[in-house]
N, C-alpha and C positions, 0 to 999 in steps of 0.2 A: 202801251204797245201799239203799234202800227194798225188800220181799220182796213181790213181786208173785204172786198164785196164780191171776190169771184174766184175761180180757182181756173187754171187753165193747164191741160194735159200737152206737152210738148213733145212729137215724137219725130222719127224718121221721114216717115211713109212711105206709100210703095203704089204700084200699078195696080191695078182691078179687074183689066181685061187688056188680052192681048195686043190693041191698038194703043193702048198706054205704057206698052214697054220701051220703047225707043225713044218718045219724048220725057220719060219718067229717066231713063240713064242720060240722056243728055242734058236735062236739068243737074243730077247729081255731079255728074265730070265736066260741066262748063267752065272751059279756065284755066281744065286740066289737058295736059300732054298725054293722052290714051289713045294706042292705035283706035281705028275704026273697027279692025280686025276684035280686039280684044272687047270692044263694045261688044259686037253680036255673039261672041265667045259667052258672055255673062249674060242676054237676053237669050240664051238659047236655056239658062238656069233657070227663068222667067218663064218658058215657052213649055218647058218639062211638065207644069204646074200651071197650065190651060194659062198661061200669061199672068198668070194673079198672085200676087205676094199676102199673104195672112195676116200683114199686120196692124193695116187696116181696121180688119175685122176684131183682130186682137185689141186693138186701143178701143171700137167701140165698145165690147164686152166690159173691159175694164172701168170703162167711164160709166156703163150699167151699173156694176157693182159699187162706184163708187157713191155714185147719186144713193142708192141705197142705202149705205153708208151710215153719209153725211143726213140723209133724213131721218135714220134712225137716231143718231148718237149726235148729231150737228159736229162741230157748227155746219146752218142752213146756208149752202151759198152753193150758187150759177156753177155748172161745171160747162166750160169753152173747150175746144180743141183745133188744135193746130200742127203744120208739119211743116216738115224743114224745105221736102223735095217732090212732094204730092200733093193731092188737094185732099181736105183742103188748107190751104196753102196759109201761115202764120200771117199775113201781113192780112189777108183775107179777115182771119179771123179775131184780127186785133181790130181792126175796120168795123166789125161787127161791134166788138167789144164796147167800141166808144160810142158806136150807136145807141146800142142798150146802156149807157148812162156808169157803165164799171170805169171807176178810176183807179183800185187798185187791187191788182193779181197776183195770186200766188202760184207759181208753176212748178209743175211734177214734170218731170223731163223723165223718157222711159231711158235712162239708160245708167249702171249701176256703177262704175268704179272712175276717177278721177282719168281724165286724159286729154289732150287737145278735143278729140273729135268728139268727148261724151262727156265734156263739160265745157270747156271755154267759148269751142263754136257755138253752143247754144246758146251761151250768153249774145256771141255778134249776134247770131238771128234775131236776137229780142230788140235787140238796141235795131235791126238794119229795119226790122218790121216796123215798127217805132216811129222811125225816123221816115219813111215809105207813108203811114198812115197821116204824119204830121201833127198839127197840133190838136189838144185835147187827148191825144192818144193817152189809155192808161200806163199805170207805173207797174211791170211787173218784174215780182222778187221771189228768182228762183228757192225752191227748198233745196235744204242741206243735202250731201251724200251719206245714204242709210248703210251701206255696206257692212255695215257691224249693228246694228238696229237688230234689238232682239225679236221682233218679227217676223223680219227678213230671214234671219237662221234660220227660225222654228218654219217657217213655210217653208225655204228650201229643203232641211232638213225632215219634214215630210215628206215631199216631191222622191227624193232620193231612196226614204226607205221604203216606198214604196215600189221602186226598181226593184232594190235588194232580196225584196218577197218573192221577185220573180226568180232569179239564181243566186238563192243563198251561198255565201262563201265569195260570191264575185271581187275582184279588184274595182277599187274607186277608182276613175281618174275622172277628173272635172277639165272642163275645159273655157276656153272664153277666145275673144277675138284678137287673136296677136294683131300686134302695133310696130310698125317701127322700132327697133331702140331711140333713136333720136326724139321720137315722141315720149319713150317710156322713162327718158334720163329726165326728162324736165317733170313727168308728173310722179302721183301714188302710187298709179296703176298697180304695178305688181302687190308692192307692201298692201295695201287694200283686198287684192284678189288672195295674197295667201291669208291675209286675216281670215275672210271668208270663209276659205275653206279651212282653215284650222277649227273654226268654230262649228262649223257642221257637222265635222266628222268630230269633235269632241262631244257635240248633242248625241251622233249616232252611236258612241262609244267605240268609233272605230281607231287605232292606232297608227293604219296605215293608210298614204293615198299620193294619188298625185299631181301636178297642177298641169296641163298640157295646152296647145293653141292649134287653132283653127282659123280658117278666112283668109292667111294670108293672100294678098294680091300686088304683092311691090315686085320691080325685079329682082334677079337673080342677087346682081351683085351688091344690091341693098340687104344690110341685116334686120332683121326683124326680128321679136321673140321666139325662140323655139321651148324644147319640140315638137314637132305638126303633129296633131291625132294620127294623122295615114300614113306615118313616119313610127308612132311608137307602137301602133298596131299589126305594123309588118316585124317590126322585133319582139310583137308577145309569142309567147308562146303557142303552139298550136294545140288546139283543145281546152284553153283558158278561156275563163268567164271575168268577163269585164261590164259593169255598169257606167255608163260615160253619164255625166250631170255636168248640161252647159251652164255654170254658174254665171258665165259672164253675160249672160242673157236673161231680158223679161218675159221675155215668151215666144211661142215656137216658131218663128218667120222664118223666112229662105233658107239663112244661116242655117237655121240648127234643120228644115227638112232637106235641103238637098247638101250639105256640104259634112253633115252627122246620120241621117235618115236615109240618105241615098249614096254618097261616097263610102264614107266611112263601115256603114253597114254591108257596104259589098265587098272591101277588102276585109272584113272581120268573118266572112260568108268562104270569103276564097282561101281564108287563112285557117276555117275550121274554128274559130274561136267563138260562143255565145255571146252576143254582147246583147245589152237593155240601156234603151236610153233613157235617162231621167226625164221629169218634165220637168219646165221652165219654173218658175212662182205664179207667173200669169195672173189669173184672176181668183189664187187661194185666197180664205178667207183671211186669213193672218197678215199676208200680204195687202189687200185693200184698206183693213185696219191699220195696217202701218203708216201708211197713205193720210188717212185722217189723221192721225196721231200727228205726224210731222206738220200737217195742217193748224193744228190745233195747238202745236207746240211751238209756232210760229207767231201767233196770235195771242200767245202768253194764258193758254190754259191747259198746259201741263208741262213738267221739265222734260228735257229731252232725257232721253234713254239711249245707251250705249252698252258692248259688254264684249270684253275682252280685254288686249294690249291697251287699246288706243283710245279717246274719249270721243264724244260724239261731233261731228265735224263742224265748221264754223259756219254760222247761220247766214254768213255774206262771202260771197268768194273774195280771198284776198285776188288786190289788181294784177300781182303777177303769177296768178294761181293757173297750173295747167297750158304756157305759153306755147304758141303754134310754134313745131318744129322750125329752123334756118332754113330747111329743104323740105317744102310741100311735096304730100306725099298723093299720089294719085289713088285709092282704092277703086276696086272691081264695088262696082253698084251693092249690091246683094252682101256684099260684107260688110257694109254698113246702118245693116237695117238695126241700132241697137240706140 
């Protein structure tokens, strides 16, 4: 098997302080067709939340727990981090990389189900960072998608019934970040996201639920996946209790606090209905362990685990795996923190 010397966390990113909102969105939409207008529309999501986005904070937590981890149960190796669209910044910390003498990386990309924007692009960053740092730069190889990873269940499925304690009898809906169709005909995305959730609510013994979307930011006349949470929230019922669990998220950034936490909570307020939000997986312990395990299972010291329909995914992306839409699609900053 392959000799791996380092592991390296790939995420989003996001601003930290209000004079990093405006060049944090302009990094993200470089290239792209977005009003100017619709920029400040999304820094003012930014500005709600003293300018600072959690997810930051969220990857370093995570990279805590992981280091943890990995020193308890090994394998012993460097954890790096990097971002797609914040500091600090992948090409940064490939740079580093090569410094410290890593030739090859294993990488955890935070983002959970198959699709142009939370698989394939992360591969160009690897190669663009790469190719930026020049030679000696390391070789790194992304890990598989967990989506069906019995860890991943069991930590969700945790997160969730711990909602449920709050209003027993509630209605499930999960939710995640609608996409384009034209992104969603080329990848898993969906089949992936209902796997997901069939397997959670089969852990929780539940028989009913639903799968719902969130974040869109395309225009009008573009389709994208439905239906919007603040779409099927205004058709529940008044005086219904509903548990929303963003399953299509690792943890609780922009997305899920102003577009689930502060949207969706005030029409569920105005409509009379109880709602409880799930938490993400974040930095559950089951979660982290899963983390190693793929690590580990990479490195050819344990088989991989799957459990459901589908079997565990392939350890190398095929080349035409997850291919970018004909029509690049612009997203609002903040819907992409995944």
């Amino acid at each position: 098997m392959p000799d791996y010397d380092a592991v390296l966390v790939l995420s989003f990113g996001g601003p930290e302080k209000p004079d990093d909102v405006m060049p944090f969105l302009e990094n993200v939409l470089r290239g792209r067709n977005v009003p100017r207008e619709r920029m400040l529309e999304v820094a003012e999501h930014y500005h709600h939340f003293d300018g600072k986005s959690p997810i930051n904070d969220h990857a370093r937590a995570l990279i805590a727990e992981l280091e943890h981890e990995l020193a308890e149960y090994g394998p012993r190796l460097p954890i790096y981090w990097g971002n797609r669209n914040w500091h600090p910044f992948l090409a940064e910390t490939v740079r580093q990389m090569r410094a410290d003498g890593v030739r090859r990386a294993l990488a955890f990309v935070t983002s959970i189900f198959s699709s142009y924007s939370g698989c394939r692009q992360y591969l160009e960053d690897i190669e663009r960072a790469r190719a930026e740092v020049g030679e000696g730069a390391p070789e790194i190889h992304k890990l598989r998608k967990f989506y069906n990873h019995p860890l991943f269940i069991e930590a969700q499925a945790d997160r969730i019934r711990t909602a449920l304690e709050q209003l027993p009898g509630a209605e499930l809906i999960y939710t995640a970040h609608s996409i384009p169709m034209a992104m969603a005909e080329t990848s898993d995305y969906v089949k992936q996201l209902e796997e997901s959730c069939r397997l959670v609510a089969e852990m929780l013994g539940l028989a009913k639920w639903r799968l719902v979307y969130q974040s869109r930011s395309g225009p009008p006349s573009q389709p994208w996946l439905e239906p919007d949470i603040g779409d099927v929230l205004r058709d529940t019922a008044t005086d219904a209790r509903v548990v929303v669990a963003p399953i299509g998220f690792v943890s609780d950034h922009m997305e899920v606090l102003y577009d689930l936490d502060t949207e969706a909570q005030a029409i569920a307020a105005e409509r009379g209905i109880r709602m409880a939000r799930a938490g993400t997986v974040g930095e559950h312990p089951k979660f982290i362990a899963m983390i190693r395990e793929l690590i580990a299972e990479r490195m050819g010291l344990c088989v991989p685990r799957a459990i459901g329909k589908y079997p565990a995914a392939q350890d190398v992306c095929r080349a035409d795996c997850c291919p970018a839409p004909a029509r690049r699609v612009a997203p609002a900053a903040h819907a992409s923190e995944r």
